[in-house]
C-alpha positions in Angstrom: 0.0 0.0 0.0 1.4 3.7 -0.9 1.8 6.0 2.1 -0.1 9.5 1.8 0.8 12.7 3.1 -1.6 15.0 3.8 -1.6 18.1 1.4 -1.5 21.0 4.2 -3.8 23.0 1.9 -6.4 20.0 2.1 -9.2 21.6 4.6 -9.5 19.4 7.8 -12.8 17.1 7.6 -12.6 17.8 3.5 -14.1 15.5 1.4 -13.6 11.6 1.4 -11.2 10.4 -1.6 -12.7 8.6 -4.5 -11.1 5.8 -6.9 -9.3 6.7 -9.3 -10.7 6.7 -12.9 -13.9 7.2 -11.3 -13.9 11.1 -12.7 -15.2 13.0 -9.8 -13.8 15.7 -7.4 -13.8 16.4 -4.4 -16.1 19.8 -3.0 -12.9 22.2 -3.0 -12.5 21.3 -7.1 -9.1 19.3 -6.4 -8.9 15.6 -8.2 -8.6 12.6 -5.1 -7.3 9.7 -4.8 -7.7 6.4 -2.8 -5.1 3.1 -2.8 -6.7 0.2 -4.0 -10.2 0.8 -3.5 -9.6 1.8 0.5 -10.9 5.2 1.6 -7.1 7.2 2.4 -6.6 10.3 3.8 -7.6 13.1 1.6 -4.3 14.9 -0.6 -5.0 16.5 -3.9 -3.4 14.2 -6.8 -1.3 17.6 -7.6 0.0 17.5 -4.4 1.5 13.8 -5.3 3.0 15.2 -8.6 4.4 18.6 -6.8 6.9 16.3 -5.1 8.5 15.2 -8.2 8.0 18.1 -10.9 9.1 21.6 -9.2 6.1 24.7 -10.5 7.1 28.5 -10.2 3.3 28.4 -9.3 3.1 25.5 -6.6 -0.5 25.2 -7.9 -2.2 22.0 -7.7 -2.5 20.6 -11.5 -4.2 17.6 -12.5 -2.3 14.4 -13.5 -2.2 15.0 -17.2 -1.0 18.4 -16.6 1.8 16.6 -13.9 4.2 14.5 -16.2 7.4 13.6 -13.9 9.4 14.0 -16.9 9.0 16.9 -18.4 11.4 19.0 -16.7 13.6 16.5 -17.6 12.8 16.5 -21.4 13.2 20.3 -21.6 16.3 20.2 -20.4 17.5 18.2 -22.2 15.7 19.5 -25.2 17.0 23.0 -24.2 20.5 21.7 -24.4 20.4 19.7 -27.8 18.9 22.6 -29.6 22.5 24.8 -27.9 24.3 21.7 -30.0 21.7 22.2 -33.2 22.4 25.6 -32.9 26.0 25.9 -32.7 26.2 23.0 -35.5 24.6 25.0 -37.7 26.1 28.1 -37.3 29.7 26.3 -38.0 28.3 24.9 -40.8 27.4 28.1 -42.8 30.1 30.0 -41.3 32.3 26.9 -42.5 30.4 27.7 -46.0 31.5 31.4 -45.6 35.0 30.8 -45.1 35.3 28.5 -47.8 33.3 30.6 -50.7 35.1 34.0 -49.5 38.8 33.2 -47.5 39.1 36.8 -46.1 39.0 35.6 -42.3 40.3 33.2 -40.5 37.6 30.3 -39.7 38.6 30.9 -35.8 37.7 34.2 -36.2 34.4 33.5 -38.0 33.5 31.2 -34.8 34.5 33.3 -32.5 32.3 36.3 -33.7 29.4 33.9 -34.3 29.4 33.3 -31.2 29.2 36.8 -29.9 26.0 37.1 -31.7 24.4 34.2 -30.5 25.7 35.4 -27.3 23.9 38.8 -27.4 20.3 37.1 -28.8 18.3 38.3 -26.6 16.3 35.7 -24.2 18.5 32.9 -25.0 19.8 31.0 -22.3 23.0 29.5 -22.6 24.5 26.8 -20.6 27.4 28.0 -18.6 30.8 27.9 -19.5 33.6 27.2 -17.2 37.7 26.6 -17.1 37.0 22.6 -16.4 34.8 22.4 -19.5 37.6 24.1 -22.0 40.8 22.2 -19.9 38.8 18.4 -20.0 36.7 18.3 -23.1 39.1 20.4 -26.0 42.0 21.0 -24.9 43.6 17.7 -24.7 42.2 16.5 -28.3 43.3 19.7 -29.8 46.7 19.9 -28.3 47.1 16.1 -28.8 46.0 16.6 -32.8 48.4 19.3 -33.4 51.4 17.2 -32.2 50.8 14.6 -34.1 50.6 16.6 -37.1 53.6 18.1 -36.6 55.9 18.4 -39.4 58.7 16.7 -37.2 61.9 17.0 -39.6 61.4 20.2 -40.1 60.7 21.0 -36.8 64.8 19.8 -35.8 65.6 22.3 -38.2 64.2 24.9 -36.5 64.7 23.4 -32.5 66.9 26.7 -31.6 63.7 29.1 -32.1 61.1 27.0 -31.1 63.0 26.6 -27.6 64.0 29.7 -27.3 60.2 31.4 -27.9 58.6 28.9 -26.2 61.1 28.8 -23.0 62.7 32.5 -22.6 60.1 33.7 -24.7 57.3 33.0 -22.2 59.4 34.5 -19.5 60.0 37.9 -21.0 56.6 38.2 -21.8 55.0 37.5 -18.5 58.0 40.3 -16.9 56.9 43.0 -19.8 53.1 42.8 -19.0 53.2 42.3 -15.6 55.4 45.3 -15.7 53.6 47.6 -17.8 50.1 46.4 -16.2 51.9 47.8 -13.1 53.0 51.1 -14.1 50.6 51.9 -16.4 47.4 50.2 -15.4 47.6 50.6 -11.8 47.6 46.6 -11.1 50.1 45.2 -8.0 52.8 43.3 -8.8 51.3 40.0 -8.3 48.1 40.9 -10.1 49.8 42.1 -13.2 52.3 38.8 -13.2 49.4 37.0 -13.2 47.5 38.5 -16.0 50.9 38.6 -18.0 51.1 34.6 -17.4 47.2 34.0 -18.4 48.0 36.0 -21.6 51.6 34.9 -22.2 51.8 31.9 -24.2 50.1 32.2 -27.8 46.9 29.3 -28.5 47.7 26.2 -30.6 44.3 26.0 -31.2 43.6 29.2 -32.7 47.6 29.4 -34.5 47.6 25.9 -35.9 44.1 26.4 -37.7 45.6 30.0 -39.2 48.6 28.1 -40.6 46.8 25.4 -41.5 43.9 28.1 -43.8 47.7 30.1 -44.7 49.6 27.3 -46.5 52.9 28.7 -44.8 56.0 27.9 -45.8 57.4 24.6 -43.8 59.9 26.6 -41.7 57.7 29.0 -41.0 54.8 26.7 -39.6 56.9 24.8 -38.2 58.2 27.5 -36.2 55.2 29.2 -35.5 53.4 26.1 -34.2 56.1 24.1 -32.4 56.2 27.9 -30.5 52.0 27.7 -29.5 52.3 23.9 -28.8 55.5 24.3 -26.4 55.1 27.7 -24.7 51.2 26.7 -24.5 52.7 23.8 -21.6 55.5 26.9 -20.5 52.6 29.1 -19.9 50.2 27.3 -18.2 53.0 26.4 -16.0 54.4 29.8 -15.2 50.1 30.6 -14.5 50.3 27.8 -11.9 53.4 28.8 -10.0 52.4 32.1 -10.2 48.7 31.5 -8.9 49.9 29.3 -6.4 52.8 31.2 -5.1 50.3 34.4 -4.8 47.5 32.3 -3.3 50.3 31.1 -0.3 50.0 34.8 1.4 53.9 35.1 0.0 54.4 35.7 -3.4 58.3 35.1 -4.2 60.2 34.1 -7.3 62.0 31.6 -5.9 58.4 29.8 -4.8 57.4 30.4 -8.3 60.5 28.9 -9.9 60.1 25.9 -7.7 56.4 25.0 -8.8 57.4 25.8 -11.8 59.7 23.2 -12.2 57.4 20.8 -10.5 54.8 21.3 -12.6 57.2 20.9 -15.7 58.9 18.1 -15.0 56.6 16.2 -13.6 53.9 16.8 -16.8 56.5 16.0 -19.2 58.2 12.7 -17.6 53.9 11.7 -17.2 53.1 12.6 -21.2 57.0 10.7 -22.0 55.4 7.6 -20.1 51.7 7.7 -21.3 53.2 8.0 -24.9 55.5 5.3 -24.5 53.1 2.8 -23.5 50.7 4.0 -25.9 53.4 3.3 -28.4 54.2 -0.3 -26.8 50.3 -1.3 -27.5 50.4 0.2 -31.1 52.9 -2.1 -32.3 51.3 -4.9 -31.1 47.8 -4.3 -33.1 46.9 -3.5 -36.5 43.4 -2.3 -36.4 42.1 1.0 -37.1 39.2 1.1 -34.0 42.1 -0.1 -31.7 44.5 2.5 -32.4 41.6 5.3 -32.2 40.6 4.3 -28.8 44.3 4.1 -27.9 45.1 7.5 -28.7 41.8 8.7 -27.6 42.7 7.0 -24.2 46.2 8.4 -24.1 45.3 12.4 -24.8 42.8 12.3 -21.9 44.3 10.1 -20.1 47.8 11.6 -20.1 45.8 15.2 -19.2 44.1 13.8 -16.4 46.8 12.1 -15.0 49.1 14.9 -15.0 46.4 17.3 -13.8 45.3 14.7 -10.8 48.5 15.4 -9.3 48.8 19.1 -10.1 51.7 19.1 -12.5 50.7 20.4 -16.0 48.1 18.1 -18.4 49.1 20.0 -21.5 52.6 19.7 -20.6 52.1 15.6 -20.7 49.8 16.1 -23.7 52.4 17.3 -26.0 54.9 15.4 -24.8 52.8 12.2 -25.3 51.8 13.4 -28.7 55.2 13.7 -29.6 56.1 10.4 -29.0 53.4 9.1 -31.0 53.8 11.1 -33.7 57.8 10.1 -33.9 56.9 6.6 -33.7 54.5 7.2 -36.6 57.1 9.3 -38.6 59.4 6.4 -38.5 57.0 3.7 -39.4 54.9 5.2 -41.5 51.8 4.1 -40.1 50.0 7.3 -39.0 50.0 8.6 -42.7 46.7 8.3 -44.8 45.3 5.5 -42.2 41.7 6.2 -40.4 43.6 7.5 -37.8 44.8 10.8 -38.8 40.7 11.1 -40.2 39.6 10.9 -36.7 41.9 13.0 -35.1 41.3 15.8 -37.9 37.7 15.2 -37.2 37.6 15.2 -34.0 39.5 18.4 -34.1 37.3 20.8 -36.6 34.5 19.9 -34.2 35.9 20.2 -30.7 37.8 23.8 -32.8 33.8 24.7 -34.0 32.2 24.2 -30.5 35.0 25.9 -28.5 35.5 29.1 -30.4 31.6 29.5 -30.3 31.2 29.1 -26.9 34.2 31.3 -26.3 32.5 34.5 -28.0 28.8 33.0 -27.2 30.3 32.8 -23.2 31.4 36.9 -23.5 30.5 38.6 -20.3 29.5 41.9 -22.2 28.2 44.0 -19.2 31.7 43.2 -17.6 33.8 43.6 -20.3 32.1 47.5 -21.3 32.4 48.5 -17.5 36.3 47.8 -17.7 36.7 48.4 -21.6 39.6 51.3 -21.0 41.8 48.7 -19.1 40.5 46.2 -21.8 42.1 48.3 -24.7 45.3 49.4 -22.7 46.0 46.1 -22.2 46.0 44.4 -24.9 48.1 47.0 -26.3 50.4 45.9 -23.9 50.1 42.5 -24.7 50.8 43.1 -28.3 53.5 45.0 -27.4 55.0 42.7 -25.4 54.7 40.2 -28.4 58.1 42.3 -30.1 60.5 41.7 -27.1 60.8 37.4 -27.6 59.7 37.9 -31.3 62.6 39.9 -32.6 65.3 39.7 -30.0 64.9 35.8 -29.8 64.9 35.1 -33.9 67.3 37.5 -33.7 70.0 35.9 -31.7 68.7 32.3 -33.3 70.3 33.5 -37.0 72.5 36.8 -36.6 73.3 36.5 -40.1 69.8 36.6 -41.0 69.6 34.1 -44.2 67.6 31.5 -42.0 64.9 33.0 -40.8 63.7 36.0 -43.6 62.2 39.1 -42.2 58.8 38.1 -43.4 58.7 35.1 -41.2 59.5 37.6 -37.8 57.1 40.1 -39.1 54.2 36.8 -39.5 55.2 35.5 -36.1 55.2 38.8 -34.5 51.4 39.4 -36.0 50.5 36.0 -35.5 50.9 35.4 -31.5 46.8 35.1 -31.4 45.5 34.4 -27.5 42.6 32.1 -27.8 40.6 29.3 -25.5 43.3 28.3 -23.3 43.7 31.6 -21.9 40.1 32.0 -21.5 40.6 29.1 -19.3 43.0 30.0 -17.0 41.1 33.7 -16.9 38.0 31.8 -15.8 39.7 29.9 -13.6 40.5 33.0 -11.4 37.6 34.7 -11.5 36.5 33.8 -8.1 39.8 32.9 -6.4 40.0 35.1 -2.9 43.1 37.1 -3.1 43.1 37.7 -6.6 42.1 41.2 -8.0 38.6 40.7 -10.2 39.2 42.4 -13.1 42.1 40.3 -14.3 39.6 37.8 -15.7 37.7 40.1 -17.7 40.6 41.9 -18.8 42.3 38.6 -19.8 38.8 37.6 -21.5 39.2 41.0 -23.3 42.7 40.3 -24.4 42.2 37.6 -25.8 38.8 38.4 -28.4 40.8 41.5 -28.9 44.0 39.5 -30.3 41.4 36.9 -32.7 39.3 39.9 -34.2 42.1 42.4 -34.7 45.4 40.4 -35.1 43.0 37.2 -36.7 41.0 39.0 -38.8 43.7 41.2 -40.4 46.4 38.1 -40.3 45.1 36.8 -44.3 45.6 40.7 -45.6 49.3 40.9 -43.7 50.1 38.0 -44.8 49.9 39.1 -48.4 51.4 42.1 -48.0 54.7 40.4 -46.7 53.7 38.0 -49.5 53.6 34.6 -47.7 49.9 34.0 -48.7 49.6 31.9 -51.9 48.3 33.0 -55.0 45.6 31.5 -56.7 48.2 30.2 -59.6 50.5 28.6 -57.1 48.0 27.1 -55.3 46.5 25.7 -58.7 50.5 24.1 -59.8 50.7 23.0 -56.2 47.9 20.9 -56.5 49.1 19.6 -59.2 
């Protein structure tokens, strides 16, 4: 028998229950019930349904109106219409790009989803720093190291290391010391926002390149830089964070976790990618070597993120031990593999950069747009101090890396989701100053709409952009 509770807007005395299906109601207009055919004690059958489907009205409704699921259903409804919705507005913008190649598709998403953002009445699930660092960063980062052009990436090993080593480090010192003189932020605040802003986005970079047809060196430098100082960054962000969240901010603390979270990420990716590599040889099927690569991106993240070293530190490393054992066997190339991982990627790339402009805290962003501006102009200041001193001392005669290729790599050091990230991550840590997650939010639509959507003209005026012609004899 079902146990009844008695609805305390039931009068005392009220009317006995009837059977159900019998089609009357009790004097006060409420539908009652009775278990079985036994007279019960009286409770309105929308008191029953109340307890399991939550009303703004708390009014009792009759059984058809009461369907347990239905806040269910909407929900979920509410959520695959988001995915409907941000499907199809990759798809056409996808169409755009294609039809007329005048921005970067990055840059397409990332305003798309500005507008959807600004729809009036639309509600839009929320977006936070776990999301971007669990569900797209590690496939993105894990796809661009394996498509790494490694031979050509030895060539250029003296650039790439020194951009995405001492490159990160005199960036975070030139904003945090120019968001301190000139912006008004403390010491610690302004090293902060120079380490959320440092590092320049594989993500957004590699899919540029990618849209560019660069020349080999050039890529090669340009990405092996984002995929690199990406890891550099987000481990300079953590020492920093942490050393400022200990009540004693120091270099030598920050050093120290720096190193930690280094080592520690890289020797995790090394091992993941090793025995990934170890089960590869072993099997010659194409669903196998999906899941194991599947397994090993996330699984290396996670691992390296469970005990707080950095995931995208052991994400590139383990991609680039796969990606070596595929360049020497061959066996990466043209298989379903790379298919997968290149889809995988345009969809996690579509999603991300929509929900990075549809995510836009606009109110937030307006009330602080002077600091906004300021700096990002600081930021892409900042961007000439590694570009040109570093490339410079990497070929002093100048015949190895041309001009052209410093002036693209100065313009191309785009922020994108993995800054967003870490700026989200902050935004409600005690101790650290508010606005540096808006401003770093700023930053970085600032560096995809200006620097993204001008890079395809720049590129053409230091002509590194193929013509039409060559890209007809290179298809060829």
């Amino acid at each position: 028998m079902r146990a009844h509770v008695r609805d305390p807007r039931a009068p005392e005395g009220g009317p006995k229950g009837r059977r159900v299906g019998d089609g009357r109601q009790g004097e006060d207009g409420h539908e009652y019930e009775t278990c079985q055919g036994e007279e019960a004690d009286d409770e309105p059958l929308g008191a029953v349904h109340s307890r399991i489907v939550t009303y703004a009205d708390r009014q009792p409704v009759t059984s058809r109106q009461a369907l347990p699921s239905l806040a269910a259903v909407n929900q979920a409804q509410g959520f695959l219409f988001f995915l409907i919705l941000l499907g199809g507005v990759a798809t056409m913008l996808r169409l755009v790009d294609r039809t007329r190649s005048t921005v970067p598709y990055p840059v397409l998403l990332a305003v798309g989803g500005i507008v959807i953002g600004l729809i009036p009445g639309l509600r839009l699930p929320s977006i936070g720093p776990d999301l971007i660092l669990l569900a797209f960063v590690p496939g993105l980062v894990f796809e661009a190291s394996l498509a790494l052009d490694l031979p050509e990436l030895r060539r250029r090993v003296l650039p790439v290391s020194l951009l995405a080593t001492l490159g990160v480090f005199l960036t975070v010192v030139a904003i945090g010391a120019l968001a301190h003189f000139w912006l008004g932020f403390d010491w610690a605040g302004g090293m902060l926002l120079g380490a959320i802003v440092a590092a320049t986005d594989p993500i957004a970079v590699v899919n540029v390149l990618r849209q560019l047809k660069a020349p080999a060196g050039l890529a090669a430098i340009m990405e092996g830089e984002s995929l690199f100082n990406d890891g550099t960054g987000v481990a300079v962000f953590a020492a920093a964070l942490g050393t400022i969240l200990s009540g004693h901010p120091s270099l030598v603390d920050a050093g120290l976790r720096f190193l930690f979270v280094t080592v520690v990420g890289a020797v995790i990716g090394l091992g993941v990618g090793t025995l990934a590599v170890l089960l590869l040889r072993r099997i010659d099927d194409a669903d196998l070597e999906i899941m194991i690569t599947l397994v090993t991106a996330y699984g290396g993240y996670l691992a390296a993120d469970v005990v707080h070293a950095s995931g995208v530190v052991s994400v590139v490393a383990a991609g680039l031990v796969i990606a070596r054992f595929g360049s020497r066997t061959g066996r990466l190339h043209g298989t379903q593999l790379v298919g997968f991982w290149n889809l995988l990627a345009f969809v996690l790339n579509a999603i991300l950069f929509l929900l990075v402009g549809a995510a836009l805290p606009t109110h937030q962003v307006l009330a602080v747009g002077g600091l906004v501006v300021g700096a990002y102009l600081i930021m892409f200041a900042a961007r000439a101090l590694p570009v040109y001193l570093l490339l410079g001392l990497a070929d002093l005669r100048g015949d190895r890396i041309p001009w052209s290729w410093r002036h693209m790599t100065f313009w191309g050091g785009m922020r994108g989701a993995l800054s967003i990230a870490l700026a989200l991550s902050v935004a409600a840590t005690p101790g650290v100053d508010t606005r540096i997650s808006v401003v770093a939010y700023g930053i970085v639509l600032l560096s995809l709409l200006v620097q993204g959507g001008l890079l395809l003209p720049v590129a053409g005026l230091l002509g590194l952009r193929p013509t039409p012609e060559s890209a007809w004899r290179s298809e060829d």
